[in-house]
C-alpha positions as CSV (number, residue, x, y, z in Angstrom):
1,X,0.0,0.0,0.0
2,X,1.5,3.8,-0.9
3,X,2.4,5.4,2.2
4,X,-0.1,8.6,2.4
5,X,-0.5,11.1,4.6
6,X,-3.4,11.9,7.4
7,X,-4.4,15.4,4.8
8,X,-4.8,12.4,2.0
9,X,-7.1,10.4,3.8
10,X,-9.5,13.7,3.9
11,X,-8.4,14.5,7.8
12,X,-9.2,18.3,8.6
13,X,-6.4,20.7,9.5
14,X,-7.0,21.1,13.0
15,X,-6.8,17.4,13.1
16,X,-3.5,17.0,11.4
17,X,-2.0,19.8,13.4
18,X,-3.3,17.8,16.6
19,X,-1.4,14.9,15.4
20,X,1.4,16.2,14.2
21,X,2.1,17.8,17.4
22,X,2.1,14.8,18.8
23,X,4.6,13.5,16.9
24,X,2.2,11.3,14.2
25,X,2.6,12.5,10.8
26,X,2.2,9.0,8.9
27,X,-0.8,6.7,9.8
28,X,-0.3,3.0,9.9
29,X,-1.6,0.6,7.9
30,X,-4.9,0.2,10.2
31,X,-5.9,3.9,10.1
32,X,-4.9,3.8,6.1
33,X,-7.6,1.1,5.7
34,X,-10.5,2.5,7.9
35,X,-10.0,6.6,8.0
36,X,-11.6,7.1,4.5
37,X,-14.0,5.1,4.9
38,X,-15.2,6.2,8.5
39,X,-15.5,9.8,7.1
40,X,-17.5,8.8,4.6
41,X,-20.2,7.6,6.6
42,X,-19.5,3.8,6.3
43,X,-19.6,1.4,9.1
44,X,-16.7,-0.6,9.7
45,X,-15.9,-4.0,10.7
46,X,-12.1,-4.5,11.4
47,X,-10.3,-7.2,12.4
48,X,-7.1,-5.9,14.2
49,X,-5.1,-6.7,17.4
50,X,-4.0,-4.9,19.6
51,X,-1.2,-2.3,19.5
52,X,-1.9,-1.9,15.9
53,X,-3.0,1.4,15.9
54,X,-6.2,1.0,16.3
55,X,-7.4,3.4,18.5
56,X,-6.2,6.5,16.2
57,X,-8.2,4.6,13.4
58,X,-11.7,5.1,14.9
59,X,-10.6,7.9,16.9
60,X,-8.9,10.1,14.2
61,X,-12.3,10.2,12.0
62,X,-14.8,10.1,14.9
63,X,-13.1,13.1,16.5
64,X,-13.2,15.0,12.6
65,X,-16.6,14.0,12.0
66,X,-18.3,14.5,15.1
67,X,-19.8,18.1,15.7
68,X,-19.7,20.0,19.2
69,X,-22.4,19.6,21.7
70,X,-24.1,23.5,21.0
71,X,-23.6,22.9,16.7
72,X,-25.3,19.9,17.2
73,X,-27.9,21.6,19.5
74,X,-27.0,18.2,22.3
75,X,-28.6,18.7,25.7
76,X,-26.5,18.1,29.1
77,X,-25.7,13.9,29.2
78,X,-26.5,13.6,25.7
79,X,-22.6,12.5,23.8
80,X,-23.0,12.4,20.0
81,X,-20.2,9.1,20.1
82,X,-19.9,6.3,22.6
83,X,-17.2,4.3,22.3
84,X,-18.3,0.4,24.3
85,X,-14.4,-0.8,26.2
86,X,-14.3,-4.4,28.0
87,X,-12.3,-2.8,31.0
88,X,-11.2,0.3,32.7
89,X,-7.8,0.0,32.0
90,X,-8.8,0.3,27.6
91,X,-11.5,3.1,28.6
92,X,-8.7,5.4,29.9
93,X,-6.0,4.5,27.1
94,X,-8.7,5.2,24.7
95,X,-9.4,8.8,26.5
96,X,-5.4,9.7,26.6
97,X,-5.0,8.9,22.9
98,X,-7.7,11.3,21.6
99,X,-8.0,13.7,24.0
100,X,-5.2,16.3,22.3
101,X,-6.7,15.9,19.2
102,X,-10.3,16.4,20.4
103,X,-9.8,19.6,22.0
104,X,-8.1,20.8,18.5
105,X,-12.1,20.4,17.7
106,X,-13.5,21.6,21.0
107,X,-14.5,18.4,22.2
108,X,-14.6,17.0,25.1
109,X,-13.6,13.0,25.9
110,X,-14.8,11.1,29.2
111,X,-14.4,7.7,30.3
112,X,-16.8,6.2,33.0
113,X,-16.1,2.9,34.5
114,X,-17.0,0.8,37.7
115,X,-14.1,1.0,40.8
116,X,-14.2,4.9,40.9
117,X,-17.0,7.1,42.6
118,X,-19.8,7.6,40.4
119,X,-20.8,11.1,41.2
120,X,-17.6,12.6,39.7
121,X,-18.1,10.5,36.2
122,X,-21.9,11.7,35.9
123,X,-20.6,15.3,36.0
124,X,-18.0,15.0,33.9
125,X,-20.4,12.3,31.6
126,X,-22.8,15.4,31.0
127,X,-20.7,17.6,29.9
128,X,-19.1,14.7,27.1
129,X,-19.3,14.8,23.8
130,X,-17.5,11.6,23.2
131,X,-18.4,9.1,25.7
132,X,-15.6,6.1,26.8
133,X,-17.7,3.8,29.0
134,X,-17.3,0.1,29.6
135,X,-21.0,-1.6,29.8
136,X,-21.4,-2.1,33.3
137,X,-20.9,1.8,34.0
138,X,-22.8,2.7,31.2
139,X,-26.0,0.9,32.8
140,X,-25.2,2.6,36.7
141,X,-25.2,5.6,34.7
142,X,-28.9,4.8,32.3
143,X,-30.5,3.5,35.7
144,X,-29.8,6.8,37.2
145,X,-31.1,8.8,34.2
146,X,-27.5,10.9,33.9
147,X,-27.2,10.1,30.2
148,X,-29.0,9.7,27.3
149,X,-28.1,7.6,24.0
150,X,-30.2,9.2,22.0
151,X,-28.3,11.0,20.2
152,X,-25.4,9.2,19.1
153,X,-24.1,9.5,15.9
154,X,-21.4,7.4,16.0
155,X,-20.8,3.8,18.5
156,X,-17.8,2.2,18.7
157,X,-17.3,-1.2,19.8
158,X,-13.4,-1.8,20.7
159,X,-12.1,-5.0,21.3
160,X,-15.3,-6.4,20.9
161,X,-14.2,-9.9,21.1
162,X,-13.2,-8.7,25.0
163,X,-16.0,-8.0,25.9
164,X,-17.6,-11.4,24.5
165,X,-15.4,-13.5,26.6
166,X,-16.1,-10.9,29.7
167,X,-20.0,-12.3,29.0
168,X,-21.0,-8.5,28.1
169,X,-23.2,-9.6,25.1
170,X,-26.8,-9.6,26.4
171,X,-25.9,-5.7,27.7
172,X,-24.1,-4.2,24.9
173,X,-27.3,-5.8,22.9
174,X,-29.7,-3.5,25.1
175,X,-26.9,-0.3,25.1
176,X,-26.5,-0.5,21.4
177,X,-30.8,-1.1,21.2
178,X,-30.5,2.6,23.3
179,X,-28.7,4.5,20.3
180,X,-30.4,5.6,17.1
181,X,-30.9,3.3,14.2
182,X,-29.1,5.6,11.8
183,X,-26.5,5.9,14.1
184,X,-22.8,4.9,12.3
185,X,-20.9,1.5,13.8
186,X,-17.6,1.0,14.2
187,X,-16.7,-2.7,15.5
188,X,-12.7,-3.6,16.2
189,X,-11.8,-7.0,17.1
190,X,-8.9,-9.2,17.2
191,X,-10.7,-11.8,15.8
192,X,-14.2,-11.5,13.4
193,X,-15.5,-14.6,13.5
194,X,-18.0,-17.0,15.6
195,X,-20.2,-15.1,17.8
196,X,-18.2,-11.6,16.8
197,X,-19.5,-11.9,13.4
198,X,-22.9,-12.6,14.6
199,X,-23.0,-9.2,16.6
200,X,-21.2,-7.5,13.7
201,X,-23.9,-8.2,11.3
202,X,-26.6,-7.3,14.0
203,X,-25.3,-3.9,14.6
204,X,-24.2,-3.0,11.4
205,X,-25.6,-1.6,8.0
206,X,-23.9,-2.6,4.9
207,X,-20.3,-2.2,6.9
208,X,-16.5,-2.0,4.9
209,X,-14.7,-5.1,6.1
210,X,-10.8,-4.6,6.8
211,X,-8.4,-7.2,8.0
212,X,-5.5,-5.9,9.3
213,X,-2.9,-9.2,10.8
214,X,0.5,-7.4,11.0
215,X,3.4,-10.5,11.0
216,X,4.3,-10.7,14.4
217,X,7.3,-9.8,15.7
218,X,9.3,-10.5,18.7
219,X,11.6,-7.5,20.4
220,X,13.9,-7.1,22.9
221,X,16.4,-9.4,24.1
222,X,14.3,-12.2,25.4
223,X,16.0,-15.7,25.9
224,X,13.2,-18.0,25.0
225,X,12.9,-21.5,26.4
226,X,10.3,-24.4,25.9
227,X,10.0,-27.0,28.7
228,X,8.2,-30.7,28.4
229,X,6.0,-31.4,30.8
230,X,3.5,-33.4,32.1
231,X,0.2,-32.4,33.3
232,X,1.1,-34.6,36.9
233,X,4.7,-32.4,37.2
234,X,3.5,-29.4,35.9
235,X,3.5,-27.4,39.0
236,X,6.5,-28.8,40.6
237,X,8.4,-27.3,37.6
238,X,6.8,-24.3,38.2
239,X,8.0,-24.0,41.8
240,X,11.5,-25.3,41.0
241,X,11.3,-22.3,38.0
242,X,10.4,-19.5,40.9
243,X,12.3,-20.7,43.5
244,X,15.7,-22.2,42.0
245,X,16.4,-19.6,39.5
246,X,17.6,-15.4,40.5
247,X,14.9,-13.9,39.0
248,X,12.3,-10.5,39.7
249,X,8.8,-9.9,39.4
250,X,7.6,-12.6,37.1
251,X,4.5,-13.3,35.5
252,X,2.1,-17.0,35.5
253,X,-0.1,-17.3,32.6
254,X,-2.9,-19.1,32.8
255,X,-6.0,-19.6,30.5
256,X,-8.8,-19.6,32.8
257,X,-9.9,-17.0,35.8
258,X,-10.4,-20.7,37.9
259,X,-6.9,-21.7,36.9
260,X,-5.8,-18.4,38.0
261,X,-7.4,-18.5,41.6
262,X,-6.2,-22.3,41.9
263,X,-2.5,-21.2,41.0
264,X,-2.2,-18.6,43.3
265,X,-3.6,-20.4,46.0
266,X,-1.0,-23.7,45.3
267,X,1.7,-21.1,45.2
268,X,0.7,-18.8,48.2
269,X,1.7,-22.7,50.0
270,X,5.3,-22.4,49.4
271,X,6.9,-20.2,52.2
272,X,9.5,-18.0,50.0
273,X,6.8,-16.7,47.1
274,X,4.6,-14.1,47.3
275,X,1.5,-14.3,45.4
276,X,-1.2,-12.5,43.4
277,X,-3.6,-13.6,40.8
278,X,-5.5,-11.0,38.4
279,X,-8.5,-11.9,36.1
280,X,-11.8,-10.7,34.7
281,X,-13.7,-11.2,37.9
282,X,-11.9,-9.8,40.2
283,X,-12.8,-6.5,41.2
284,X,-11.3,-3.5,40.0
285,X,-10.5,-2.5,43.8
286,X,-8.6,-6.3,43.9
287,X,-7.0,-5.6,40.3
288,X,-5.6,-2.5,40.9
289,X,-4.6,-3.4,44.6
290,X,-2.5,-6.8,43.1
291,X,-1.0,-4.7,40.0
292,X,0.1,-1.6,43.0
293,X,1.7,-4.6,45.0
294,X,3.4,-6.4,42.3
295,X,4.9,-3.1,41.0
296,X,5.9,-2.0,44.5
297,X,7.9,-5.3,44.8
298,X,5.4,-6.9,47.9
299,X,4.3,-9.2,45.7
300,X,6.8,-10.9,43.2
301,X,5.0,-13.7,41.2
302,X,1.1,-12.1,39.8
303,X,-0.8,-15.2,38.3
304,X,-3.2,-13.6,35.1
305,X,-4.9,-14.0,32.2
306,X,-4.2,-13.1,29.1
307,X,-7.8,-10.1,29.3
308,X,-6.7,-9.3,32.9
309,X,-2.5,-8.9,31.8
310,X,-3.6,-6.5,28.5
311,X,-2.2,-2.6,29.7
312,X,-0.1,-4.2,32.2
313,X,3.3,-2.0,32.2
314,X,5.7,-2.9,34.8
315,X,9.4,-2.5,34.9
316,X,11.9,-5.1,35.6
317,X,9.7,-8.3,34.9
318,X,12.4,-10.8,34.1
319,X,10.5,-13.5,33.9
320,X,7.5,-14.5,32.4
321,X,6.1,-18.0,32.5
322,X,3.3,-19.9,30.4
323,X,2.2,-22.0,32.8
324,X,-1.1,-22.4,30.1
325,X,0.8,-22.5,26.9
326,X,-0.9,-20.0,24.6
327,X,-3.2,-20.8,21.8
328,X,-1.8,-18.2,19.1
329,X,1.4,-16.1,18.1
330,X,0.1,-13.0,19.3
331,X,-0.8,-14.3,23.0
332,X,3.0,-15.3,22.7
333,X,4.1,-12.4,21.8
334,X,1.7,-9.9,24.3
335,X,2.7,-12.7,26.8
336,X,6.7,-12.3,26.7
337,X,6.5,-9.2,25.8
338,X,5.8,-8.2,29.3
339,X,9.2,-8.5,29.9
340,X,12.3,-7.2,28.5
341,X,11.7,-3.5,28.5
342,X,13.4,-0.5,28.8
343,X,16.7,-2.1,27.2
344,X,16.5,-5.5,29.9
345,X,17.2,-8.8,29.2
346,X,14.3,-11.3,30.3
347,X,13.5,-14.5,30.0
348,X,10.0,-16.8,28.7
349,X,9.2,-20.0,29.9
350,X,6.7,-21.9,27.9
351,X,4.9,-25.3,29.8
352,X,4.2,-27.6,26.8
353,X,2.2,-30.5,27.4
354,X,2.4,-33.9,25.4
355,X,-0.9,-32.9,23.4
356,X,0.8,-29.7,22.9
357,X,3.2,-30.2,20.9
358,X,2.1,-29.5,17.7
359,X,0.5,-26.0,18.4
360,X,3.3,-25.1,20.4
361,X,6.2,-25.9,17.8
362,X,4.0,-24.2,15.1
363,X,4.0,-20.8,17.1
364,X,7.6,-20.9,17.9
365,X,8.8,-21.8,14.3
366,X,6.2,-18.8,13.1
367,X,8.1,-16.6,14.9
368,X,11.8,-18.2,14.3
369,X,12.6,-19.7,17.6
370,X,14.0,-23.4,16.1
371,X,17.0,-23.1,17.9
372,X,14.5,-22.8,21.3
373,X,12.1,-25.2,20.1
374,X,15.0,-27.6,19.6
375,X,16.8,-26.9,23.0
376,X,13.6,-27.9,24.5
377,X,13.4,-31.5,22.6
378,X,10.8,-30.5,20.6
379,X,10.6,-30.3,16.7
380,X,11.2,-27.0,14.7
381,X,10.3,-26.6,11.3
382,X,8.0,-28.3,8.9
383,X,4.8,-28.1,7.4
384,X,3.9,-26.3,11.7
385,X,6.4,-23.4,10.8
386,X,4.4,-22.5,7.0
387,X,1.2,-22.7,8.8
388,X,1.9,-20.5,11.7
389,X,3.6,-17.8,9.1
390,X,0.6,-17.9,7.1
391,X,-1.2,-17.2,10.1
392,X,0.8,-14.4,11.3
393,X,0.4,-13.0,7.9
394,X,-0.8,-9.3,6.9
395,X,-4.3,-10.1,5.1
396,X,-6.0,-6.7,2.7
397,X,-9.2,-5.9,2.8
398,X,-12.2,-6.9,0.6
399,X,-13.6,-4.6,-1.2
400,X,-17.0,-3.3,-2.7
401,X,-20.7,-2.1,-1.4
402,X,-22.3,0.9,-2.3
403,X,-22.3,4.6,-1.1
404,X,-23.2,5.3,2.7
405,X,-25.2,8.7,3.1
406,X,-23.4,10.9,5.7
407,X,-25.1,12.8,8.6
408,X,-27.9,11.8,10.9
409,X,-31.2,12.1,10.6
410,X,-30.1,12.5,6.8
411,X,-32.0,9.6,5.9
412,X,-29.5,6.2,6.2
413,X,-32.1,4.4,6.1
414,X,-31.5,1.5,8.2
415,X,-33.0,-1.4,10.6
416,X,-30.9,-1.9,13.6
417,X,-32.9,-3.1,16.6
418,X,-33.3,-6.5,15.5
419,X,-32.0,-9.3,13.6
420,X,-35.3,-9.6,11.2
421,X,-34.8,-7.4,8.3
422,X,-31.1,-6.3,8.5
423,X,-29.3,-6.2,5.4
424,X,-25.9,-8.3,5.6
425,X,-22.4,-6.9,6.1
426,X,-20.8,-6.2,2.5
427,X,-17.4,-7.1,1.6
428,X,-15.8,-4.3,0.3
């Protein structure tokens, strides 16, 4: 694709100044695929993971589209976007990115999210034009009649496979029955099929479809190493890995918020480990209060998920361990790339079990580790390596579908508030 600039994707002045103060004068491939397209009305479905710029590619056209609360004649608790985040920690990334460019437009940006008073978020909620909220909050916030989605022009749906897993589905279905039907949808996911796709063509009208699957890409210096295991001996190596071997603050990945709690509670037995676990239903009081003691040294191992362990930026990890192997080259990579940073060295430790084999040496040759595959007696190249590459592989979008008519209340005319009657996502 030729490298453009934010001006040639139709982004205002204002907007581009914003940006460009900030340092971002090219967009990346993400934002090259959706920008156009989100100006011109069009919903979107993209598939995308994380760190991929995502966040400027909604944000930079929402912001450019959306008009002020007095232009747009908006009441008090009445935001013209919503953008729907699984968790707190994504609600307020999502409000730092686009708050410098918003206010180059005179727009304000709120998030609102459960583990912080609620009176301070209604105030600030009323006075939003763009609206950050994860579903739970959003709810507190309907029930007490301090917003209204009436008048949203624009919904966002970020990481919308999250919030699936969280079990947010049957409320983002009544949130997203709340806003208009010619309202303009924006759904990012990591992932758009199964149930995704089910919701995408629920909530959207005739929607572009971009794939965006950068090749992933390990950094830092990282010594990677692949252990045998099995299922009976699993968590003695686990305790001969934290207690044998100098290490810091290290991080246990695990698949399940069960096999989280069950971890921790093993390893809170043995007398020289200290031990937190973080997932999706613990509250955000716990979360925050295990991330504050893992950072602050009291606690040195944190047992996570791979949700709960998304934002996590601590220093001096050396260690992280897959006590769960993961199921795809980019939980591998988020995984081990917890550690490290800031020019450290660091080391990942992946638990493979007899039935893992295959999935496991398929990642690791994806992302060139035969040497490590090897030095853990497993194979390393092969018909696994092709397929994981392929998987890691960028993928274009499809193109075609008709014109979308800009502005609300313009006449898009659409169905939205039930399946019956919706017209099909196009390719594009």
């Amino acid at each position: 694709m030729q490298q453009s600039t934010f001006a040639d994707l139709g982004v205002s002045k204002p907007v581009v100044r914003a940006l460009a103060e900030r340092g971002i004068e090219r967009p990346f491939a993400v934002q090259q695929l959706v920008v156009g397209d989100v100006l011109a009305g069009h919903d979107v479905l993209v598939e995308s993971p994380t760190g991929s710029g995502k966040t400027l590619a909604f944000g930079i056209p929402l912001i450019d589209a959306l008009k002020p609360a007095r232009e747009a004649r908006r009441r008090p608790g009445e935001p013209g976007a919503l953008v729907l985040a699984p968790t707190r920690e994504l609600a307020s990334q999502i409000v730092e990115e686009l708050d410098a460019i918003a206010r180059a437009r005179s727009l304000s940006v709120t998030a609102v999210y459960g583990g912080a008073g609620i009176n301070p978020q209604i105030r600030a909620a009323r006075r939003a034009d763009v609206l950050v909220a994860t579903p739970g909050r959003l709810v507190d916030l309907l029930d007490r009649r301090a917003v209204s989605l009436g008048e949203v022009d624009m919904l966002v749906l970020d990481e919308a496979d999250r919030m699936l897993d969280m079990g947010f589905r049957p409320v983002v279905d009544k949130l997203v029955a709340l806003t208009p039907e010619d309202r303009q949808t924006l759904l990012f996911s990591a992932t758009l099929a199964g149930e995704v796709d089910r919701i995408a063509k629920a909530y959207t009208y005739e929607a572009r479809r971009h794939a965006h699957k950068p090749k992933q890409e390990l950094r830092g210096k990282v010594e990677h190493r692949f252990v045998k295991v099995t299922r009976e001996r699993r968590m003695e190596q686990l305790v001969r890995e934290l207690t044998e071997s100098e290490r810091g603050r290290t991080l246990v990945f695990v698949r399940t918020k069960r096999g989280a709690d069950r971890l921790a509670k093993q390893l809170g037995r043995v007398e020289t480990l200290t031990v937190a676990a973080m997932h999706g239903d613990k509250s955000q009081r716990q979360r925050e209060r295990a991330l504050a003691q893992f950072e602050a040294g009291r606690v040195d191992t944190l047992v996570a998920t791979d949700v709960a362990a998304r934002g996590i930026d601590v220093r001096d990890v050396t260690h992280v361990i897959n006590f769960d192997a993961p199921g795809a080259a980019e939980d591998y990579v988020h995984r081990v790339g917890r550690t490290a940073r800031a020019g450290a060295d660091g080391i990942g430790i992946t638990f493979v079990l007899e039935d893992q084999v295959r999935d496991v040496v398929a990642i690791g040759a994806g992302l060139g580790l035969h040497r490590e595959l090897e030095a853990g007696g497993l194979p390393a190249g092969g018909r696994a390596a092709s397929n994981a590459a392929g998987r890691g592989a960028g993928g274009g979008p499809a193109n075609g579908g008709g014109n979308a008519r800009r502005g609300r209340r313009g006449g898009r005319s659409r169905s939205r508030s039930g399946g019956a009657g919706r017209q099909p996502s196009q390719s594009r």
